[in-house]
Structure formats: structure tokens, C-alpha cells
C-alpha positions, 0 to 999 in steps of 0.5 A: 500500500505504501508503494501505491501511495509513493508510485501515485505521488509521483505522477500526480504532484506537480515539478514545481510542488515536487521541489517547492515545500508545501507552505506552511498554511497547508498543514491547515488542511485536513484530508479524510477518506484517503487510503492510497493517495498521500495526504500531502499530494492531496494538499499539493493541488491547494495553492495561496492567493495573491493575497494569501490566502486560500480564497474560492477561486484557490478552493475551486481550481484545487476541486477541479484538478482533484477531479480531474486525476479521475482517483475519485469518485467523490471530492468536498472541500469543507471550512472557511479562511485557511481551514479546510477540510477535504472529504475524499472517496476513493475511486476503487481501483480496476482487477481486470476489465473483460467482456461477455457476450461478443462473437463478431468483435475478439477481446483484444479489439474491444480492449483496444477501443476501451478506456478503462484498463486494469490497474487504473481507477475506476471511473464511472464517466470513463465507463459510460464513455466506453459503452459508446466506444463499443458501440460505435466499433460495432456499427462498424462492423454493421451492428446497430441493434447492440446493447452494453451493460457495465457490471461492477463487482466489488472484490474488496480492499477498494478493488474491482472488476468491470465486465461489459456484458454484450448483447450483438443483436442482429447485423444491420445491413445496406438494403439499397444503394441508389445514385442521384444527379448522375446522367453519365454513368448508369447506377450498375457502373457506379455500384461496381465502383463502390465496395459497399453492396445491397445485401445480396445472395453472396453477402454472406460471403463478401460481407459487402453490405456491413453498414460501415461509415468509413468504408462509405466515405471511402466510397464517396472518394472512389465515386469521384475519382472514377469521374475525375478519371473518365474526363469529369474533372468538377465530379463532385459526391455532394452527400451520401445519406443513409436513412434506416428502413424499418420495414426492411430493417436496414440501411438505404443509402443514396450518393447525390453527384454533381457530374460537370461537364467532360473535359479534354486535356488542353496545353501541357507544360512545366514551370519552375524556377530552382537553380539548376533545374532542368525542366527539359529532362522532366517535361520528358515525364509528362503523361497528360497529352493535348487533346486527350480526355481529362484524367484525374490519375495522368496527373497523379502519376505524372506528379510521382515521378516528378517528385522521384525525379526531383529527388534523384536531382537533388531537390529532396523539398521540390513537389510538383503542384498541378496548376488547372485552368478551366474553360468550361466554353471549350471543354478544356484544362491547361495544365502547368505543373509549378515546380516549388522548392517548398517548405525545407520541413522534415518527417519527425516521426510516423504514428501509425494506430487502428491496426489491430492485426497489420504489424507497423513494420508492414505499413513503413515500408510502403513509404519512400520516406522515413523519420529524418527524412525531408517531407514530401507530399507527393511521396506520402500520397504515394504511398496512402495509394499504396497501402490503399492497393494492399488490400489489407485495410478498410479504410487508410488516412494520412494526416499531418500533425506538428511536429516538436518544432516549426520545420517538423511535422509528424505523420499519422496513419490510421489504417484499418484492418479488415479479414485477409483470410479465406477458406473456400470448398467449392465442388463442380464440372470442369470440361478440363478436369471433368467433376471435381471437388476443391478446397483453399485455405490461404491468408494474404496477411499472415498473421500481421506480417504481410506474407501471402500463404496459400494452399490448395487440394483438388480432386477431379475426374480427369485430374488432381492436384495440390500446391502451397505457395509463400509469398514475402512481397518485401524480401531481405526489406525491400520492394522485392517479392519473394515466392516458394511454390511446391506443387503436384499435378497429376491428369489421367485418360480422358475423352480428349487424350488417351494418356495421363501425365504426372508433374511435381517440383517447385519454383522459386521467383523473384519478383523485382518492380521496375516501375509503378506499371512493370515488373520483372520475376525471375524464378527458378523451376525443378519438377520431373513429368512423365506421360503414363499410359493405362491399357485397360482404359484405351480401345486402340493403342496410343499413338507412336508419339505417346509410345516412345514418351511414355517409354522415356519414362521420368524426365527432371526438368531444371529450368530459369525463366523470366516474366516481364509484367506490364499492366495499367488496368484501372480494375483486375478483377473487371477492367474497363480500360488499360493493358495488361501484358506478359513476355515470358521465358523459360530455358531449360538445361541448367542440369536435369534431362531436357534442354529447351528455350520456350518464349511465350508473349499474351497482351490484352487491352480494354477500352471503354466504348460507351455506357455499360460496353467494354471492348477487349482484344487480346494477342498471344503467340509463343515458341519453343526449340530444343538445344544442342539438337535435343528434343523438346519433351511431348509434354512441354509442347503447346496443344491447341484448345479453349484457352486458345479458340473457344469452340474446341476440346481441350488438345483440340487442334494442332498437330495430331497423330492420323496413323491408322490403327491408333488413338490418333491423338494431339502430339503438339506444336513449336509455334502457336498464335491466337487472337480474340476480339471481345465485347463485354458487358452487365447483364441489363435488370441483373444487380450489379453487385451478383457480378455477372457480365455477358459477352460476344467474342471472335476467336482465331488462332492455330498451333503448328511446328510438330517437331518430335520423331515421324519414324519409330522401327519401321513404323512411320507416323502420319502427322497432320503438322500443317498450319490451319487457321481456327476460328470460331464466334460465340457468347459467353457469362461470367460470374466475379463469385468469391472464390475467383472468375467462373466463365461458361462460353459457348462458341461455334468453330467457322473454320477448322481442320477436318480432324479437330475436336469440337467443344461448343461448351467450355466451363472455366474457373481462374483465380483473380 
């Protein structure tokens, strides 16, 4: 008790009272009803008025400050002139603060939100408090209908322990999402661009329709950017009023727009006055181009790389601050970027709070600053946008507050966390695997730290398979991404091939960023692969290709490669605009049995053609050649089917074993070359928020180059090895569902080789 009474001496008195004796009038004082706080601290609050005397503004401020310490539940100050009287009672003192009754909100969360702790005073007003706190972290998580009930129960000895009973209620949802003042863009494009939802079927599974006040004004931001970057440079998200429907006991939220008028990029330059600067060598880093559509994010990204620019130069203060210069007559913006020196003002430190689950680590290092470090506005917006993409936090906010002096400033984060975990069981058809069942468990934010671990089982008719995938996105603490990735793969016959083939190994990837757009991914691959072949299935036997590969036996393939990634989609998981494009090269001989260089290349690109109506076009093409006269492995050939030209099998077309008597199957080609022109869109009256998009698509293509043995003994295989042009047309629906892109397309082939097998229906599932 003693040691109490010390420890809370010295906290509560005052430097000054601390070196400065008590005068002499204070032992007036009488103090009662104190057990752990020290008489003297008590007296220490009491101090003289100028004339001497303890007087009633003396009296009223020492009452004040007493309350204030939150020690107390009860203070009184008894007596006239010099003589006083304090009658105290103690606030008790808290054992443990706990919680009953919360299932959607973990302890730690609301321990974190609370401001009563263990080892502190109780404090009925701070308890009080704390029932709103707990119930504002609710109606974060979509829960109006929450009721709190402190407890109290006394252990003795002045001591507690507090227990919020909690009562979660049901989950109050978003039932409706409308959109006032827009004309330009139709409510469907607008909720695809918001991640709050109408409560759906899916809603269980998303959890798109919380009513969370944060991710809505997350959403008003979204609105507008995706105006300011479609040439609505005035775009303006007025008002999002939520309204609670009783009768359909949820929200109903309307966003009020004010769209302005489109605009085209006019005159584009750059001004500046720094010594020494050369602003020819940074006009070269303008995006924006005369004539152009307005495009809010060109001149993001073109203030990015001035300020990197200006950085490596030698101007760490410098920023960029696009001047616009409307004409509404004209439907222009002259944009000048004004270089500025700026304010020589430095990072004090970085305060970062609201993440629960997100180690601080995590969110450092998406900043190009550190403490110490010149402040940059452009690079810390720069890197809000980069925690923002993570995908780990509902909602991010940086905010500047003073620092200790004029030049410093510190910077506050406050990041949300939100569920990164998944667990998936699905089960269906595939026209690839036939029936199958699949299971994933993964976490892209394991445990805190930013590493993405995935595993995945799969059991099909036709195939089966497992892998496990790490992912450090900052290896050694750096901007490089590290990946190991075992896996098994395992395919047997099928109505498309007489034979099976078994795959297991690893690869090992680098991922290096080039730019914000591009990235390079070298890896490393060692797997062995076998064709098997099962005679009690086949009713002729296999072709003389599969013969000599399934005799070849295992073959150890140990091969480097290379990915060069370049993508501007506005949206991967729906674009609409931008390209996304993949140059990728394997060689293969670094040890092992098979020496071989394959280069393949897949462009795709989005434009937006009006309304609801997406175009896309897409180009592919590869190539593959044995080294030092050795040949390329039958199963590392390409084989021509849906992912190539809908309306086909999978393995075909292509160059194809026709020797009589045998199971005449597809053996591969060296070369291939595909095409695809496609209209997307929504399914008109279908709510946006289902994620089914219908379309209509061209394919064209071809696999050709068979370059493996014609003669075996005195056998001779007939290869059709001839480059024949497929084609085919057709419509297809896909559904954006949780688990990844379900697409069903059916295609009818316009031309083809009279030995290709058809498929007009195709069933496909690909993770985003």
C-alpha cells in the first residue's frame, strides 16, 4: 500500500510542488477518506492567493484538478479562511476489465477501443464513455441493434472488476444503394465502383453490405475519382445519406453527384524556377497529352515521378503542384505543373494506430520516406495509394500533425484492418478436369506480417492436384517479392487424350518492380513429368508419339525463366480500360534431362466504348526449340484448345497423330498464335453487385511446328503438322463469385481442320 501511495505521488504532484515545500498554511488542511493517495499530494493541488490566502477561486481550481486525476469518485472541500477540510472517496481501483457476450468483435479489439484498463481507477464517466466506444466499433462492423451493460463487482480492499456484458443483436445491413444527379454513368457502373453492396445472395460471403461509415466515405472518394478519371474533372459526391428502413430493417443509402461537364486535356507544360533545374529532362515525364480526355490519375502519376525525379536531382523539398485552368466554353484544362522548392520541413516521426492485426513494420515500408527524412507530399500520397492497393485495410488516412518544432511535422496513419483470410470448398464440372471437388485455405496477411500463404487440394475426374505457395512481397526489406511454390499435378485418360501425365517440383521467383506499371520475376523451376499410359482404359493403342514418351519414362526438368509484367488496368478483377501484358521465358538445361528455350508473349487491352460496353482484344503467340539438337519433351509442347479458340476440346487442334490403327491423338506444336476480339458487358435488370457480365467474342488462332520423331522401327507416323487457321464466334457469362472468375462460353468453330475436336461448351474457373 505504501508503494501505491509513493508510485501515485509521483505522477500526480506537480515539478514545481515536487521541489517547492508545501507552505506552511497547508498543514491547515485536513484530508479524510484517503487510503492510497498521500495526504500531502492531496494538499499539493491547494495553492495561496495573491493575497494569501486560500480564497474560492484557490478552493475551486484545487476541486477541479482533484477531479480531474479521475482517483475519485467523490471530492468536498469543507471550512472557511485557511481551514479546510477535504472529504475524499476513493475511486476503487480496476482487477481486470473483460467482456461477455461478443462473437463478431475478439477481446483484444474491444480492449483496444476501451478506456478503462486494469490497474487504473475506476471511473464511472470513463465507463459510460466506453459503452459508446463499443458501440460505435460495432456499427462498424454493421451492428446497430447492440446493447452494453457495465457490471461492477466489488472484490474488496477498494478493488474491482468491470465486465461489459454484450448483447450483438442482429447485423444491420445496406438494403439499397441508389445514385442521384448522375446522367453519365448508369447506377450498375457506379455500384461496381463502390465496395459497399445491397445485401445480396453472396453477402454472406463478401460481407459487402456491413453498414460501415468509413468504408462509405471511402466510397464517396472512389465515386469521384472514377469521374475525375473518365474526363469529369468538377465530379463532385455532394452527400451520401443513409436513412434506416424499418420495414426492411436496414440501411438505404443514396450518393447525390454533381457530374460537370467532360473535359479534354488542353496545353501541357512545366514551370519552375530552382537553380539548376532542368525542366527539359522532366517535361520528358509528362503523361497528360493535348487533346486527350481529362484524367484525374495522368496527373497523379505524372506528379510521382516528378517528385522521384526531383529527388534523384537533388531537390529532396521540390513537389510538383498541378496548376488547372478551366474553360468550361471549350471543354478544356491547361495544365502547368509549378515546380516549388517548398517548405525545407522534415518527417519527425510516423504514428501509425487502428491496426489491430497489420504489424507497423508492414505499413513503413510502403513509404519512400522515413523519420529524418525531408517531407514530401507527393511521396506520402504515394504511398496512402499504396497501402490503399494492399488490400489489407478498410479504410487508410494520412494526416499531418506538428511536429516538436516549426520545420517538423509528424505523420499519422490510421489504417484499418479488415479479414485477409479465406477458406473456400467449392465442388463442380470442369470440361478440363471433368467433376471435381476443391478446397483453399490461404491468408494474404499472415498473421500481421504481410506474407501471402496459400494452399490448395483438388480432386477431379480427369485430374488432381495440390500446391502451397509463400509469398514475402518485401524480401531481405525491400520492394522485392519473394515466392516458394511446391506443387503436384497429376491428369489421367480422358475423352480428349488417351494418356495421363504426372508433374511435381517447385519454383522459386523473384519478383523485382521496375516501375509503378512493370515488373520483372525471375524464378527458378525443378519438377520431373512423365506421360503414363493405362491399357485397360484405351480401345486402340496410343499413338507412336505417346509410345516412345511414355517409354522415356521420368524426365527432371531444371529450368530459369523470366516474366516481364506490364499492366495499367484501372480494375483486375473487371477492367474497363488499360493493358495488361506478359513476355515470358523459360530455358531449360541448367542440369536435369531436357534442354529447351520456350518464349511465350499474351497482351490484352480494354477500352471503354460507351455506357455499360467494354471492348477487349487480346494477342498471344509463343515458341519453343530444343538445344544442342535435343528434343523438346511431348509434354512441354503447346496443344491447341479453349484457352486458345473457344469452340474446341481441350488438345483440340494442332498437330495430331492420323496413323491408322491408333488413338490418333494431339502430339503438339513449336509455334502457336491466337487472337480474340471481345465485347463485354452487365447483364441489363441483373444487380450489379451478383457480378455477372455477358459477352460476344471472335476467336482465331492455330498451333503448328510438330517437331518430335515421324519414324519409330519401321513404323512411320502420319502427322497432320500443317498450319490451319481456327476460328470460331460465340457468347459467353461470367460470374466475379468469391472464390475467383467462373466463365461458361459457348462458341461455334467457322473454320477448322477436318480432324479437330469440337467443344461448343467450355466451363472455366481462374483465380483473380
Amino acid at each position: 500500500m505504501a508503494l501505491i501511495a509513493a508510485a501515485t505521488a509521483g505522477l500526480l504532484i506537480p515539478s514545481a510542488a515536487a521541489e517547492t515545500p508545501a507552505p506552511s498554511s497547508a498543514s491547515n488542511i485536513t484530508v479524510e477518506g484517503n487510503r492510497r493517495v498521500d495526504t500531502e499530494t492531496v494538499r499539493s493541488f491547494f495553492h495561496l492567493s495573491p493575497g494569501g490566502h486560500y480564497d474560492a477561486a484557490a478552493r475551486d481550481a484545487a476541486l477541479k484538478a482533484l477531479i480531474a486525476t479521475g482517483l475519485f469518485d467523490d471530492v468536498r472541500i469543507d471550512g472557511t479562511g485557511d481551514h479546510l477540510t477535504v472529504r475524499l472517496t476513493e475511486a476503487k481501483v480496476l482487477g481486470r476489465v473483460a467482456f461477455e457476450g461478443n462473437k463478431k468483435i475478439k477481446d483484444e479489439e474491444l480492449t483496444a477501443v476501451v478506456q478503462s484498463k486494469a490497474r487504473g481507477a475506476l471511473q464511472r464517466a470513463t465507463v459510460q464513455g466506453d459503452v459508446g466506444r463499443i458501440l460505435e466499433a460495432y456499427r462498424h462492423k454493421g451492428r446497430d441493434d447492440v446493447s452494453v451493460t457495465p457490471e461492477i463487482i466489488d472484490r474488496g480492499n477498494d478493488r474491482a472488476d468491470l465486465v461489459y456484458t454484450i448483447t450483438e443483436g442482429k447485423k444491420t445491413t445496406v438494403r439499397q444503394i441508389s445514385f442521384a444527379g448522375n446522367h453519365v454513368f448508369a447506377d450498375r457502373q457506379l455500384k461496381a465502383v463502390i465496395k459497399t453492396s445491397a445485401t445480396n445472395v453472396l453477402s454472406f460471403i463478401t460481407g459487402g453490405d456491413v453498414y460501415d461509415p468509413d468504408r462509405i466515405d471511402d466510397d464517396r472518394e472512389q465515386i469521384r475519382r472514377y469521374y475525375r478519371n473518365r474526363g469529369y474533372a468538377d465530379a463532385n459526391v455532394r452527400e451520401a445519406r443513409v436513412e434506416y428502413d424499418p420495414s426492411t430493417k436496414g440501411f438505404a443509402l443514396t450518393f447525390t453527384i454533381e457530374e460537370g461537364r467532360l473535359y479534354h486535356f488542353g496545353d501541357v507544360g512545366i514551370a519552375g524556377n530552382l537553380p539548376g533545374l532542368d525542366t527539359d529532362r522532366l517535361r520528358r515525364l509528362v503523361l497528360a497529352k493535348n487533346g486527350e480526355t481529362f484524367n484525374g490519375s495522368t496527373l497523379d502519376k505524372t506528379n510521382d515521378a516528378l517528385a522521384i525525379e526531383m529527388a534523384k536531382l537533388g531537390y529532396p523539398f521540390a513537389h510538383a503542384t498541378p496548376r488547372i485552368n478551366r474553360n468550361p466554353e471549350a471543354g478544356r484544362i491547361d495544365v502547368v505543373f509549378d515546380i516549388e522548392e517548398g517548405q525545407r520541413t522534415y518527417v519527425e516521426r510516423i504514428d501509425i494506430h487502428g491496426n489491430s492485426k497489420t504489424k507497423d513494420y508492414v505499413i513503413r515500408r510502403e513509404f519512400d520516406v522515413a523519420e529524418g527524412d525531408a517531407y514530401n507530399k507527393t511521396l506520402i500520397d504515394r504511398a496512402e495509394r499504396r497501402l490503399k492497393g494492399l488490400n489489407y485495410f478498410k479504410t487508410v488516412k494520412i494526416t499531418t500533425k506538428p511536429g516538436s518544432s516549426s520545420d517538423r511535422v509528424v505523420l499519422d496513419v490510421e489504417a484499418d484492418d479488415q479479414q485477409t483470410g479465406d477458406f473456400n470448398i467449392s465442388g463442380g464440372y470442369s470440361t478440363t478436369d471433368g467433376l471435381l471437388a476443391e478446397v483453399k485455405v490461404g491468408d494474404r496477411n499472415f498473421y500481421g506480417t504481410g506474407d501471402s500463404v496459400q494452399a490448395a487440394v483438388s480432386y477431379g475426374q480427369y485430374g488432381r492436384g495440390a500446391n502451397f505457395s509463400f509469398t514475402d512481397p518485401a524480401l531481405f526489406g525491400s520492394r522485392m517479392s519473394g515466392t516458394f511454390e511446391p506443387f503436384f499435378k497429376q491428369n489421367v485418360p480422358s475423352p480428349y487424350q488417351s494418356y495421363g501425365s504426372e508433374t511435381y517440383g517447385a519454383n522459386l521467383a523473384l519478383g523485382l518492380p521496375v516501375t509503378e506499371t512493370a515488373v520483372m520475376q525471375l524464378r527458378y523451376s525443378l519438377y520431373d513429368q512423365k506421360v503414363t499410359i493405362d491399357p485397360n482404359t484405351l480401345l486402340a493403342p496410343p499413338s507412336l508419339p505417346i509410345q516412345q514418351a511414355a517409354a522415356a519414362g521420368t524426365q527432371l526438368v531444371s529450368a530459369v525463366g523470366d516474366t516481364i509484367s506490364y499492366n495499367t488496368l484501372d480494375n483486375n478483377k473487371t477492367p474497363t480500360s488499360g493493358i495488361n501484358s506478359q513476355l515470358r521465358q523459360d530455358l531449360a538445361g541448367l542440369g536435369g534431362d531436357v534442354k529447351f528455350l520456350r518464349t511465350t508473349e499474351d497482351v490484352r487491352y480494354y477500352h471503354e466504348l460507351g455506357g455499360d460496353l467494354v471492348g477487349m482484344v487480346r494477342a498471344q503467340g509463343g515458341y519453343i526449340t530444343g538445344l544442342g539438337g535435343a528434343q523438346v519433351p511431348l509434354l512441354n509442347n503447346f496443344f491447341g484448345g479453349p484457352s486458345m479458340v473457344r469452340g474446341f476440346a481441350p488438345s483440340g487442334f494442332g498437330p495430331r497423330d492420323l496413323t491408322p490403327g491408333t488413338t490418333m491423338d494431339n502430339v503438339g506444336g513449336s509455334m502457336y498464335w491466337a487472337t480474340t476480339a471481345e465485347l463485354q458487358s452487365p447483364i441489363p435488370g441483373v444487380p450489379q453487385e451478383y457480378g455477372l457480365r455477358a459477352s460476344a467474342f471472335v476467336d482465331a488462332g492455330s498451333v503448328f511446328g510438330y517437331k518430335g520423331p515421324t519414324t519409330f522401327g519401321t513404323q512411320v507416323a502420319q502427322i497432320a503438322n500443317k498450319n490451319v487457321l481456327r476460328s470460331s464466334t460465340g457468347v459467353g457469362l461470367t460470374w466475379a463469385s468469391p472464390f475467383g472468375a467462373l466463365t461458361v462460353n459457348y462458341a461455334v468453330p467457322l473454320t477448322k481442320a477436318p480432324y479437330d475436336v469440337v467443344q461448343p461448351l467450355n466451363f472455366n474457373a481462374s483465380p483473380f
